[in-house]
PyMOL commands that place a pseudoatom at each C-alpha (Angstrom):
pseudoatom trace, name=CA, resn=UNK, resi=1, chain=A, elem=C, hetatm=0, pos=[-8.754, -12.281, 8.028]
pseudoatom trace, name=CA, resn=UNK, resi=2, chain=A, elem=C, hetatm=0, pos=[-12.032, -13.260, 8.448]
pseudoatom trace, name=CA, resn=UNK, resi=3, chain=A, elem=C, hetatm=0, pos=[-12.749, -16.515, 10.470]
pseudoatom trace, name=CA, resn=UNK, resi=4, chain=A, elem=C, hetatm=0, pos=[-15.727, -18.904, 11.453]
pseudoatom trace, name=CA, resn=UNK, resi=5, chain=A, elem=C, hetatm=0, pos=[-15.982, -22.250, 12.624]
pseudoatom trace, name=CA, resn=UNK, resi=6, chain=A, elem=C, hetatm=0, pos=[-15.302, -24.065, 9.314]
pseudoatom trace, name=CA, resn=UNK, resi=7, chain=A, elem=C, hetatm=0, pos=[-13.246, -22.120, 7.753]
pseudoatom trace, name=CA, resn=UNK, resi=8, chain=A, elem=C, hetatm=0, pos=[-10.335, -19.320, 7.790]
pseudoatom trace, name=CA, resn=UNK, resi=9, chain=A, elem=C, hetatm=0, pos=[-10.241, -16.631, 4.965]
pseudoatom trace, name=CA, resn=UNK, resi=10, chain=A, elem=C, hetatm=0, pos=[-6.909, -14.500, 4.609]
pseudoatom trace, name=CA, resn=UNK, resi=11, chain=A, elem=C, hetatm=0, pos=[-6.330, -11.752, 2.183]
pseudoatom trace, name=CA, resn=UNK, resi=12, chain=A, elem=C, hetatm=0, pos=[-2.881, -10.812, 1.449]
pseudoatom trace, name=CA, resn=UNK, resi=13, chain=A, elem=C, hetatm=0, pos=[-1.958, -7.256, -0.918]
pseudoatom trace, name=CA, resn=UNK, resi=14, chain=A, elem=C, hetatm=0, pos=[0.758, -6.014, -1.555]
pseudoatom trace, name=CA, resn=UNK, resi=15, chain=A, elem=C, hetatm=0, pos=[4.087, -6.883, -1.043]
pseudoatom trace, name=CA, resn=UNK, resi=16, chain=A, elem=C, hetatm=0, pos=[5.131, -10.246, 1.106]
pseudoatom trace, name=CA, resn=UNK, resi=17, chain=A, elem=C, hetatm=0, pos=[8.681, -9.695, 1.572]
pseudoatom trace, name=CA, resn=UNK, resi=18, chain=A, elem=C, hetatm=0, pos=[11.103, -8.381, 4.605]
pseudoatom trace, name=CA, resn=UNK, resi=19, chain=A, elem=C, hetatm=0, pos=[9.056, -7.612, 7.483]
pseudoatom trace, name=CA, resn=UNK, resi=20, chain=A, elem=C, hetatm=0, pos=[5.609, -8.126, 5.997]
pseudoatom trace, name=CA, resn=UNK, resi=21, chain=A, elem=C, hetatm=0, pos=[6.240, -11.615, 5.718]
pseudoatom trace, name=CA, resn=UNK, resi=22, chain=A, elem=C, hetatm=0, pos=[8.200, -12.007, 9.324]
pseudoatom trace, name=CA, resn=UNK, resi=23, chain=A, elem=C, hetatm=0, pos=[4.320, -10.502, 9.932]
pseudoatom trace, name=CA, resn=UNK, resi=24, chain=A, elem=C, hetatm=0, pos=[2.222, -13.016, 8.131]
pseudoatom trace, name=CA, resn=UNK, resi=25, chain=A, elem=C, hetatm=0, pos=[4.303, -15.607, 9.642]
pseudoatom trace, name=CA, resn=UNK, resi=26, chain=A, elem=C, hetatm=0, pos=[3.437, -14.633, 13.518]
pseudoatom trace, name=CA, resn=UNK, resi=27, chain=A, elem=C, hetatm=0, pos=[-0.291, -13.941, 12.283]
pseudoatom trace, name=CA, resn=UNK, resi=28, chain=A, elem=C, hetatm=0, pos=[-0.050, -17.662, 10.701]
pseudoatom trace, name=CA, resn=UNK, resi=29, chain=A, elem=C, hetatm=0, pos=[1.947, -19.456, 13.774]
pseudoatom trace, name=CA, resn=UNK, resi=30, chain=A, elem=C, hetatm=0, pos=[-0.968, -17.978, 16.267]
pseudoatom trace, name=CA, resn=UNK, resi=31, chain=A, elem=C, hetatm=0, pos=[-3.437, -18.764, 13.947]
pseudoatom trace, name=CA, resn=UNK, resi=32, chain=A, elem=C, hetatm=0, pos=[-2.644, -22.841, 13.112]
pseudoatom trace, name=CA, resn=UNK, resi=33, chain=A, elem=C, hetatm=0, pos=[-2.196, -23.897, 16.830]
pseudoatom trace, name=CA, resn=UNK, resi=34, chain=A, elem=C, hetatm=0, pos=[-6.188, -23.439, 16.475]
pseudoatom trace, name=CA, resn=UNK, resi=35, chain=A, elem=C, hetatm=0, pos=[-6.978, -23.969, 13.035]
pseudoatom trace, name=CA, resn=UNK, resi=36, chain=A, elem=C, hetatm=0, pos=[-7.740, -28.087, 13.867]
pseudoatom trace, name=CA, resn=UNK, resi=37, chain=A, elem=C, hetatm=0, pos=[-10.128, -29.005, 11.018]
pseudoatom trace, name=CA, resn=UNK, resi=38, chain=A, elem=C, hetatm=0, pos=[-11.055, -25.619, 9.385]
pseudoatom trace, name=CA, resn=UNK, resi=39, chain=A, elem=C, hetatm=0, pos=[-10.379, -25.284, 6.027]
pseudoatom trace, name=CA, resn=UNK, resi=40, chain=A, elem=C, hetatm=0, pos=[-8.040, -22.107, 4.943]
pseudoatom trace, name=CA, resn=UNK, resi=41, chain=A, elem=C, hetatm=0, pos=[-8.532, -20.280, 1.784]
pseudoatom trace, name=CA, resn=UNK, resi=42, chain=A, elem=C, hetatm=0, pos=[-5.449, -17.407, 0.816]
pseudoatom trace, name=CA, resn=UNK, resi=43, chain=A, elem=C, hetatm=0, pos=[-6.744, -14.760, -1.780]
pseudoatom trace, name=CA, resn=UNK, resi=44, chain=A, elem=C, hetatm=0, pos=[-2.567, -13.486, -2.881]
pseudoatom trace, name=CA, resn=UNK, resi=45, chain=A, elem=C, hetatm=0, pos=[-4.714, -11.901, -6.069]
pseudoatom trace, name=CA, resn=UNK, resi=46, chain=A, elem=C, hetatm=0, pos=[-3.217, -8.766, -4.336]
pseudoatom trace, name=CA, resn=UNK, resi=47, chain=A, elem=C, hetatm=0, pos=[0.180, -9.962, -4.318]
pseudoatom trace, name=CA, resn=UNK, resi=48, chain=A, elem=C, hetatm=0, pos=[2.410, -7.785, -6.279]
pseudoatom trace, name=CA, resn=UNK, resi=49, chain=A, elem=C, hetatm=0, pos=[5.762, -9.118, -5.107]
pseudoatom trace, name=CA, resn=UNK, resi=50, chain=A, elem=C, hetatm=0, pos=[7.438, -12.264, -2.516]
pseudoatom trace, name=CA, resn=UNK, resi=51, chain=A, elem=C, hetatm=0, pos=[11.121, -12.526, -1.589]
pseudoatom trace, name=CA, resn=UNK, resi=52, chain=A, elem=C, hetatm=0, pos=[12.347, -16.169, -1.163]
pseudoatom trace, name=CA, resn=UNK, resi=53, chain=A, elem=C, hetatm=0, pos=[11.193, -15.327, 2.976]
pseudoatom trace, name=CA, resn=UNK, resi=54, chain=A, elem=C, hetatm=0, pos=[7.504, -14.503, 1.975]
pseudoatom trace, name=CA, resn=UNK, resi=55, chain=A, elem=C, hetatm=0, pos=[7.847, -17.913, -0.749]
pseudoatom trace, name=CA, resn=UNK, resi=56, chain=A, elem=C, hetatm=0, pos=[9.282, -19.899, 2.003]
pseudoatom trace, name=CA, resn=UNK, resi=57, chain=A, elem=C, hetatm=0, pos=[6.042, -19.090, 4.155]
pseudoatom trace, name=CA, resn=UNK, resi=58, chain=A, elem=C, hetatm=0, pos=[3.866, -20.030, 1.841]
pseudoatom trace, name=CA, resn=UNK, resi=59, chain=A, elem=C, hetatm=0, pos=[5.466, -23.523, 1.547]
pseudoatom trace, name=CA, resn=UNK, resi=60, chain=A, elem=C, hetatm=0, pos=[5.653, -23.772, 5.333]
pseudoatom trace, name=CA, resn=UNK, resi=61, chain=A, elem=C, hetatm=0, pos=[1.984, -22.785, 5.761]
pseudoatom trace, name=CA, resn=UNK, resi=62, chain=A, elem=C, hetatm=0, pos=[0.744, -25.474, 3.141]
pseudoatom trace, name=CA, resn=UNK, resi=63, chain=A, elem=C, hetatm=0, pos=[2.654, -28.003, 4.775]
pseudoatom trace, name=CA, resn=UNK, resi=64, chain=A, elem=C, hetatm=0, pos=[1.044, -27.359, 7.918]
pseudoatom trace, name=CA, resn=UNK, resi=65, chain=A, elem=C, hetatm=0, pos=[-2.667, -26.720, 6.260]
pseudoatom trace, name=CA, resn=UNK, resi=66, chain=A, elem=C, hetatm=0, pos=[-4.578, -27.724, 3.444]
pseudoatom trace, name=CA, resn=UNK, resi=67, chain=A, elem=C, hetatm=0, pos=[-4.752, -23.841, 1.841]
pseudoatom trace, name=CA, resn=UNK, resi=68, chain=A, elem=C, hetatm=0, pos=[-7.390, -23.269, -1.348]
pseudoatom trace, name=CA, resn=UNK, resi=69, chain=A, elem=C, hetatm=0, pos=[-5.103, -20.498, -3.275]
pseudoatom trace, name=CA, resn=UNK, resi=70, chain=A, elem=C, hetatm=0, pos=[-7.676, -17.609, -4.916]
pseudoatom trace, name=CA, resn=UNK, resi=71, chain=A, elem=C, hetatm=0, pos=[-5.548, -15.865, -8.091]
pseudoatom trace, name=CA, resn=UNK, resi=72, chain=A, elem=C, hetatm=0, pos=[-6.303, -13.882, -10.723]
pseudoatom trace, name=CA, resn=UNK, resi=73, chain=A, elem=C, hetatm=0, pos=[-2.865, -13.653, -12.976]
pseudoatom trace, name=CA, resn=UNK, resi=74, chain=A, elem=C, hetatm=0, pos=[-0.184, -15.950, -13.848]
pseudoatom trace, name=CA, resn=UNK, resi=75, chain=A, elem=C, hetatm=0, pos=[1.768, -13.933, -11.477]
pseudoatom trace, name=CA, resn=UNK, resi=76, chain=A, elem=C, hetatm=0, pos=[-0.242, -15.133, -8.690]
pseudoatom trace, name=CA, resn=UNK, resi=77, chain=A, elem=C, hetatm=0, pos=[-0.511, -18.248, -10.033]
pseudoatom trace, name=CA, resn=UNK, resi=78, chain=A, elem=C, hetatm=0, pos=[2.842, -19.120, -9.889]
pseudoatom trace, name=CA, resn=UNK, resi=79, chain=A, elem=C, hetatm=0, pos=[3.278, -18.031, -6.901]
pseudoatom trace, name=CA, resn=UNK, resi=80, chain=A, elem=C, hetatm=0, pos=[0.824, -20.453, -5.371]
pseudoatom trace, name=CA, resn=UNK, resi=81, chain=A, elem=C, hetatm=0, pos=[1.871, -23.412, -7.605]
pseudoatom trace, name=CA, resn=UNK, resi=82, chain=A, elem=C, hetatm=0, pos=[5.647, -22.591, -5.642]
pseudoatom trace, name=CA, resn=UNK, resi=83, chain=A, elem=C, hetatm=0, pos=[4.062, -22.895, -2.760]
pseudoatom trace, name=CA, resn=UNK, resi=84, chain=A, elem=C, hetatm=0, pos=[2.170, -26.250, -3.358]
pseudoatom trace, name=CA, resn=UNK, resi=85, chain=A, elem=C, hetatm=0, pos=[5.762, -27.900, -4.146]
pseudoatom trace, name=CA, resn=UNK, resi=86, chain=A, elem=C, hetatm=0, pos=[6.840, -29.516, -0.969]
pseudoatom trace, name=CA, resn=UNK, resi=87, chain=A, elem=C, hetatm=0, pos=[11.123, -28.978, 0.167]
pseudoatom trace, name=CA, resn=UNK, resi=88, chain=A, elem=C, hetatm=0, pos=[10.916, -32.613, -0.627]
pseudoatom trace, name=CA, resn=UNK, resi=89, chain=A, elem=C, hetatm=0, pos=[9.911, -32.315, -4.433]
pseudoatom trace, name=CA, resn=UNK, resi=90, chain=A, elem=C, hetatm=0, pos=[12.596, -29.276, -4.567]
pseudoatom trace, name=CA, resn=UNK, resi=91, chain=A, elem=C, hetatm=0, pos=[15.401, -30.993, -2.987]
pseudoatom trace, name=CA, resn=UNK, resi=92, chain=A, elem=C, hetatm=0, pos=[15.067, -33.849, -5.703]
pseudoatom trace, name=CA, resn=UNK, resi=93, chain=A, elem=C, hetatm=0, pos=[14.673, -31.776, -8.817]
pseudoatom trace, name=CA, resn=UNK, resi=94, chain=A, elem=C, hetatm=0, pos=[17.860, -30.197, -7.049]
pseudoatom trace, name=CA, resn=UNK, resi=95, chain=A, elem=C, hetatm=0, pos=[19.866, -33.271, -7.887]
for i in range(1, 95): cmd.bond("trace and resi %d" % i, "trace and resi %d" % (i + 1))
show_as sticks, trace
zoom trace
């Protein structure tokens, strides 16, 4: 994570699942109580898997922030566009 006063910058590898996403979400719950007007970018090009935890996150953290997503396949890519829907847009295409 690299921060400044404009701006936050996380990189996420791997997988964001079980415990590593129990671990992004403390890192993320310390981290927006101070974010205020920076801007947060998420590079997930890394991301090889995310468990419906790790996607729930995601949703949580864009609903709280305006997040620039950084991806570089269509696996990543979907899994930012899931986390740009909002519970609201799910709960209607649910009915």
């Amino acid at each position: 994570m690299n921060q400044n006063p404009e701006s936050v910058e996380i990189k996420l590898e791997g997988r964001l699942a079980g415990p590593w996403a129990a671990e992004l979400g403390r890192a993320w719950n310390d981290l927006a109580l101070g974010l205020k007007k920076r801007s947060v970018s998420l590079d997930i090009c890394g991301v090889t898997y995310m468990d419906a935890q790790g996607s729930q996150l995601l949703k949580d953290m864009c609903q709280e922030a305006e997040i620039s997503f950084f991806t570089n396949s269509p696996l990543t890519e979907y899994f930012a566009e899931e986390a740009m829907r909002t519970s609201t847009t799910n709960a209607k295409e649910a009915v």
